[in-house]
C-alpha positions in Angstrom: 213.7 172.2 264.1 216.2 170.4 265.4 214.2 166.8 264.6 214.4 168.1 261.0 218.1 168.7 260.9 218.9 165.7 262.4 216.6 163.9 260.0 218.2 165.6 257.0 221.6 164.7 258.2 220.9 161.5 258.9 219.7 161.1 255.1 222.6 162.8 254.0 224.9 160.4 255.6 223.0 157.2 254.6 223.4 158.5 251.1 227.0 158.8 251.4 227.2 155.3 253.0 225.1 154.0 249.8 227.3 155.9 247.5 230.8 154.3 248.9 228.9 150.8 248.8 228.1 151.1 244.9 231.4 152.5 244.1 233.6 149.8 246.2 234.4 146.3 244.0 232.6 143.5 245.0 234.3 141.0 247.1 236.1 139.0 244.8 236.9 141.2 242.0 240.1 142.4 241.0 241.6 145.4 239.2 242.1 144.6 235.2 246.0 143.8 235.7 246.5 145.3 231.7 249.7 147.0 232.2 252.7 148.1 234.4 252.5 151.0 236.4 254.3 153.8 234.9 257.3 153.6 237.7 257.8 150.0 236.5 257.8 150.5 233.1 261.1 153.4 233.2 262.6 151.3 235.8 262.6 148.2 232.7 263.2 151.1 229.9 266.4 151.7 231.7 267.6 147.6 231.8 269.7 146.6 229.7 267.6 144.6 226.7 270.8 142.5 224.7 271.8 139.2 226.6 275.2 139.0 226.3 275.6 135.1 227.6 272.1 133.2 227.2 273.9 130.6 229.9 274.7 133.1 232.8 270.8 132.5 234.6 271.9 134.3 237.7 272.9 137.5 235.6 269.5 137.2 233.6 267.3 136.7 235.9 268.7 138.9 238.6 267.1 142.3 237.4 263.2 140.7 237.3 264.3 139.4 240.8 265.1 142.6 242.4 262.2 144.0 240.5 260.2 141.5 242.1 261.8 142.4 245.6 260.5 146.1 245.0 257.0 145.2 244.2 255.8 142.3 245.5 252.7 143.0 245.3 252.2 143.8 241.5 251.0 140.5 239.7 252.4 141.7 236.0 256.0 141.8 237.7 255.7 138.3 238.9 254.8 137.1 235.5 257.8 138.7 234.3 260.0 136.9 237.0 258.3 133.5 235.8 258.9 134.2 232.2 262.6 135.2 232.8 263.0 131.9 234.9 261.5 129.9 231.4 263.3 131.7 229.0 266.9 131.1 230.9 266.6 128.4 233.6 267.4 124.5 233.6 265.7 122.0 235.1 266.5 122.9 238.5 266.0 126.6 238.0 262.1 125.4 236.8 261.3 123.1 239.7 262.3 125.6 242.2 260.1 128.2 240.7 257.3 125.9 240.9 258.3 124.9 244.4 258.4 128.7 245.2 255.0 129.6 243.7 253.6 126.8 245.8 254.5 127.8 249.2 253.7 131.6 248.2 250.0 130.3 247.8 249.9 128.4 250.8 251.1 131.1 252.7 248.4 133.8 251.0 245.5 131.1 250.8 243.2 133.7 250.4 244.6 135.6 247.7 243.4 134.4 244.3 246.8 136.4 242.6 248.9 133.6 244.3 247.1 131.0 243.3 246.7 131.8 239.7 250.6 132.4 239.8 251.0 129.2 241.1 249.5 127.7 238.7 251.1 129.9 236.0 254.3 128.6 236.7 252.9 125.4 236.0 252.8 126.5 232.2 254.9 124.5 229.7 255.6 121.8 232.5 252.4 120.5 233.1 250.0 122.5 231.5 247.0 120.4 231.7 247.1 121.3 235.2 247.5 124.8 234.5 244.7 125.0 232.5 242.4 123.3 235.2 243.4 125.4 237.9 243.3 128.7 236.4 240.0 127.6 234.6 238.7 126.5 238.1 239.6 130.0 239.1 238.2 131.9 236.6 235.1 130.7 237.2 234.7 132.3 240.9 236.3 135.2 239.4 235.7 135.7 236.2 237.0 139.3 235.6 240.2 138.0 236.7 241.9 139.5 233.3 245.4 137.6 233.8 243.7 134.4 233.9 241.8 134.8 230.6 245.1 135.9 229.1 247.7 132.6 229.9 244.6 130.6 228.7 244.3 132.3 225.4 248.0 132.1 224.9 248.0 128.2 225.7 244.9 127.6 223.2 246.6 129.6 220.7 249.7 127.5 220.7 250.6 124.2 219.1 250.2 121.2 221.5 247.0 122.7 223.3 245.4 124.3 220.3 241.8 124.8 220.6 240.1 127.6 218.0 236.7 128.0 219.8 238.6 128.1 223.7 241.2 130.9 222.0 238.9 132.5 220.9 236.3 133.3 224.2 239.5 133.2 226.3 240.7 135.9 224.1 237.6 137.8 223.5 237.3 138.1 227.4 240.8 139.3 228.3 239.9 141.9 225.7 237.4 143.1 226.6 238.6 144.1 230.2 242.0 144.9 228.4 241.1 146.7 225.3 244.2 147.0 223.2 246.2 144.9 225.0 248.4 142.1 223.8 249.1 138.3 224.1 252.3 136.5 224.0 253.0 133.7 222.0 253.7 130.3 223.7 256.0 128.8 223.4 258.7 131.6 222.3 261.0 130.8 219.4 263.7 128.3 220.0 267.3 129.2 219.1 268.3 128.1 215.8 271.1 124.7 215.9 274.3 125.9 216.2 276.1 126.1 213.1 280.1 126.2 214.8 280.6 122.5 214.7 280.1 122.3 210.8 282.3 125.5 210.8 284.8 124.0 212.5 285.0 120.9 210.3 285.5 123.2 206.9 288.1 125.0 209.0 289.6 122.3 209.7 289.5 121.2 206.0 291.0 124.2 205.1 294.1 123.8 207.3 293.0 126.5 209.7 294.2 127.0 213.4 293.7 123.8 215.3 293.3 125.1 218.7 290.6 127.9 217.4 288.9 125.0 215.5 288.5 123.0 218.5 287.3 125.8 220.5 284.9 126.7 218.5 283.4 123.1 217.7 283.2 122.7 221.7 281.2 126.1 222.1 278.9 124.8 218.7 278.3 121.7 221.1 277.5 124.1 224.5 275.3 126.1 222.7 273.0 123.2 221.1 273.0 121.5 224.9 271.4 124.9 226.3 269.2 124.5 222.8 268.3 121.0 224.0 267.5 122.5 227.5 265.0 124.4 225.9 263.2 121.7 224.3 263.5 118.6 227.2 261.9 119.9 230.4 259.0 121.4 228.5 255.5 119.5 227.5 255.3 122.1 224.6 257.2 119.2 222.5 256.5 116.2 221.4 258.2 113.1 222.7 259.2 112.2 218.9 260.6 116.0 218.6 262.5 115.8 221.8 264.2 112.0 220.8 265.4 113.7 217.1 266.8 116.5 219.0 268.6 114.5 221.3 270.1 112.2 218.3 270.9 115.4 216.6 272.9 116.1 219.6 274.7 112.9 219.7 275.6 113.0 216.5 277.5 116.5 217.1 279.3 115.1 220.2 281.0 112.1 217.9 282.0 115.0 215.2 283.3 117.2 218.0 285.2 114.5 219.5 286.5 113.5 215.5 287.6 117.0 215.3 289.2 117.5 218.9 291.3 114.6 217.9 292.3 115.9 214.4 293.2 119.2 215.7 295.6 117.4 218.5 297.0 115.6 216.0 297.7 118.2 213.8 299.3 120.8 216.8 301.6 117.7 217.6 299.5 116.7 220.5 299.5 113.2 219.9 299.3 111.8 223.1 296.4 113.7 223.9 294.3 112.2 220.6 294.9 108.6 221.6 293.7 109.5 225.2 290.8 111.0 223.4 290.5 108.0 221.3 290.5 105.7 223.4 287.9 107.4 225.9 286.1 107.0 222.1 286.2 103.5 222.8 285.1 103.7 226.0 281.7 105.2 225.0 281.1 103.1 222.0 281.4 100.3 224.8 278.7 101.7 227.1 276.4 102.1 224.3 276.8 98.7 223.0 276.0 97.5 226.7 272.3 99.4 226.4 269.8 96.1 225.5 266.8 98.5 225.5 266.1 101.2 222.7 266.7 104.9 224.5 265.2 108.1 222.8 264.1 105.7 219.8 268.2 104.4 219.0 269.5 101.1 218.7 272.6 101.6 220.9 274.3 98.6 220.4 273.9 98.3 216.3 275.0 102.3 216.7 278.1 101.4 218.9 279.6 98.7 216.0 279.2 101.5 213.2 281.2 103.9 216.0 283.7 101.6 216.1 284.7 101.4 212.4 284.7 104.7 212.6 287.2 105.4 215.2 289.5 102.6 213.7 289.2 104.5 210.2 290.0 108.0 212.2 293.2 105.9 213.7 294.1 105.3 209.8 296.9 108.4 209.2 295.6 108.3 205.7 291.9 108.6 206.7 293.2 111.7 208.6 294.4 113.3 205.1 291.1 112.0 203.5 289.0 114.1 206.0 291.9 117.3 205.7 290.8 117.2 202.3 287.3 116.9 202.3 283.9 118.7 204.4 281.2 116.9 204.8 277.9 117.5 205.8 275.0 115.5 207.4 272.6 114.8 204.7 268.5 115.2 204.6 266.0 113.7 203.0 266.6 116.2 200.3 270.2 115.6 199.8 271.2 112.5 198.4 273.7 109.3 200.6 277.3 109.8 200.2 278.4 108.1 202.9 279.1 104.4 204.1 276.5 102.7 206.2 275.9 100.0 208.5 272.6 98.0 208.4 270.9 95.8 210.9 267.5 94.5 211.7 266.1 94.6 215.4 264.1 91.6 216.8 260.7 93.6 215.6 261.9 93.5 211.8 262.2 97.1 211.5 265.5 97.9 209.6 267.8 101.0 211.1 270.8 102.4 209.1 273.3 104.5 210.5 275.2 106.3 208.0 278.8 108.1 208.7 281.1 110.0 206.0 284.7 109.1 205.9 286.1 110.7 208.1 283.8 108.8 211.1 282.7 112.2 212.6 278.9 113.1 211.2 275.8 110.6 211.9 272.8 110.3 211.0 270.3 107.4 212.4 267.2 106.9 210.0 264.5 104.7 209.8 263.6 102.6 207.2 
């Protein structure tokens, strides 16, 4: 009797045992990562979701941070953090995450979530890479949900579009995230600031110099975060980043135009022919550059800067640009303005065109 109830126990128990083994993951796999824990998801209802200064990366990011510092362990909230670090960081800010990631995988060698973040953060920097390593990790893992998601997104977007990848990539996620979403990559760039065009019809108009000249220098911060945007990431061509970067120029020499109108105009006449002359100074350093940069002639540019600011010295080429508001012309728009030719040692021919009042430019190719 006592044979049979140990028997019988003993069966019991080896069922149990076989039980717990079929219902425990295999080694290796992971839970779906779909969504944020309830708890997470009030704490971000409650956060603030209106960025009140896009430039303040400390303030941004600092909520995602302490979120991060509360659950260290939950992947999604990393990949929040990351995102918040792309959408608001520099140059320096991106590195560092990168640098970060990296040691955080090093340190957790055996834990595939740190490695895939690591290589997420590679996203939109070097992205080749990304794809490599999260692809090499998907496939000893391949129910790894987060992985198949950032691959769909980078197949789905411009520069890294591939139809039949996006489409397994996001079959798979899917599929072990039914009804989930994917982001799109990259997110929409702010539009070019339109103060610095403001300001020079403000200026027409005989409006206040001082708020005219603050509002052309905050037309020319926000297009540098724009370009900040744009420069550090391989999302962009190389010819889209060099027009952006022209663009850019091409706003600082109206600014400065305008900063020295509006001196002139408050009685601040001293301070314009400091400003002109460090004018001078810059056309000088670009006529120095031998070599093409971002696709420019430097040196032809720097002689059709120079007219300019002599024509902006000209009192009556002030009361020509009081009394008129230019704009930078497309290809849709037809020339107004004067223009300086040249021909580089390669035969191609670059024009620079400027309106009167020396402040717009505009470097086409011919």
């Amino acid at each position: 009797m006592v044979f049979h109830d140990v028997c019988v126990m003993t069966i019991l128990a080896s069922v149990a045992l076989l039980a717990l083994l079929v219902a425990a993951p295999a080694q290796g796999a992971f839970p779906a990562a779909c969504e944020l824990p309830p708890a997470i998801r009030a704490e971000l209802a409650k956060a603030p979701n209106v960025v009140a200064d896009p430039f303040d990366f400390d303030k941004n990011v600092a909520p995602l941070l302490a979120l991060r510092q509360r659950y260290p362990n939950d992947l999604l909230v990393h990949e929040l953090y990351q995102d918040a670090v792309q959408r608001y960081g520099i140059e320096g800010h991106l590195r560092k995450l990168t640098e970060e990631y990296q040691v955080l995988s090093m340190q957790h060698s055996d834990e595939p979530m740190y490695e895939y973040l690591f290589a997420r953060s590679l996203i939109g920097r070097n992205t080749p890479s990304a794809i490599r390593e999260i692809t090499g990790l998907l496939a000893e893992h391949s129910d790894f949900a987060p992985g198949h998601r950032s691959l769909a997104e980078v197949y789905a977007s411009a520069v890294f579009r591939d139809v039949a990848k996006e489409k397994v990539e996001r079959e798979r996620f899917l599929q072990l995230c039914p009804g989930s979403s994917l982001q799109q990559r990259p997110g929409p760039l702010p539009d070019p600031s339109p103060l610095v065009d403001q300001a020079e019809r403000l200026l027409a108009g005989n409006g206040d110099p001082d708020r005219i000249a603050a509002m052309a220098q905050q037309g020319i911060r926000d297009d540098e975060w724009r370009l900040q945007r744009i420069r550090p990431f391989d999302w962009y061509s190389v010819d889209y980043k060099r027009q952006s970067q022209r663009d850019l120029q091409a706003k600082y020499w109206k600014m400065w135009s305008i900063e020295v109108r509006c001196d002139r105009r408050a009685g601040r006449s001293e301070k314009a022919a400091e400003l002109l002359a460090t004018m001078d100074q810059r056309a000088e350093l670009l006529a120095r550059h031998s070599e093409p940069i971002y696709g420019t002639r430097w040196p032809r540019w720097s002689v059709c800067m120079k007219r300019e600011i002599r024509r902006i010295r000209q009192p009556e080429s002030l009361t020509r640009c009081n009394n008129s508001s230019p704009s930078i012309p497309t290809r849709n728009t037809p020339l107004r303005w004067k223009s300086c030719e040249s021909r580089s040692p390669d035969k191609t021919k670059y024009r620079y065109h400027f309106n009167s009042c020396g402040a717009d430019t505009l470097v086409r190719r011919l």
